[in-house]
C-alpha distance (Angstrom), angle and dihedral (degrees) to the residues before:
residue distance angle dihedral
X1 . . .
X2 3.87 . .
X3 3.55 91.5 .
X4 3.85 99.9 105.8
X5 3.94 93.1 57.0
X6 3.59 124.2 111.1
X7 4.18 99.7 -121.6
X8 3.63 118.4 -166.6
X9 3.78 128.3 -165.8
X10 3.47 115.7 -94.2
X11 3.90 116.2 -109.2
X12 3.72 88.5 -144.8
X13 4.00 87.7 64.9
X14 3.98 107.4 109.8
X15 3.94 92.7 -154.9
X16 3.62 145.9 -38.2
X17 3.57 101.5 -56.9
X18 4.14 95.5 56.0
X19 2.97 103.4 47.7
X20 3.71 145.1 157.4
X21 3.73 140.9 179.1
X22 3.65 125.4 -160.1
X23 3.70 135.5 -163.3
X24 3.96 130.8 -170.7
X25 3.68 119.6 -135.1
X26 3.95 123.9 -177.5
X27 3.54 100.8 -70.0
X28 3.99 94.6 -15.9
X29 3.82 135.5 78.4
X30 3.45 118.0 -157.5
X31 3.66 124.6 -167.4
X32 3.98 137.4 -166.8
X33 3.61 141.1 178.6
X34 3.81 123.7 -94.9
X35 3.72 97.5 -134.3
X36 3.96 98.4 52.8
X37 3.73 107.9 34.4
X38 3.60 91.1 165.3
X39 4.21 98.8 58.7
X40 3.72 132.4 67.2
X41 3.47 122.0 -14.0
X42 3.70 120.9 -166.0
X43 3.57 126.8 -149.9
X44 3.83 127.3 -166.4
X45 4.29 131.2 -172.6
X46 3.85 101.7 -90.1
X47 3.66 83.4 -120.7
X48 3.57 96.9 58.9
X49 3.99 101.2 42.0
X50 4.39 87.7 48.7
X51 3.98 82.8 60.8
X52 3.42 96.5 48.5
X53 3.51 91.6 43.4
X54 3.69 95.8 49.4
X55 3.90 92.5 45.0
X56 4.24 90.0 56.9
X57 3.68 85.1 49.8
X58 3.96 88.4 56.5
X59 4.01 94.2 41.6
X60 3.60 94.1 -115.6
């Protein structure tokens, strides 16, 4: 389903063996692990993901 998207790694991975990639969607994010492309993807409401996004930036 989320194949077609354009993921990017995350620049909150610390190196190769964390990581995540994310990809935005109209009004959805979706986000899956590095390592195993091929399994789950999750997918959040934009809304949602730039909040948690903006508290790990703060440390919260």
């Amino acid at each position: 389903m989320y194949s077609s998207l354009n993921f990017r790694k995350s620049s909150y991975s610390a190196n190769d063996s964390a990581c995540v990639e994310v990809a935005d969607a109209p009004g959805v994010s979706a986000v899956r692990d590095t390592q195993n492309r091929d399994q789950v993807t999750l997918a959040f409401p934009s809304k949602e993901w730039r909040a948690m996004v903006t508290s790990a930036r703060r440390g919260v």
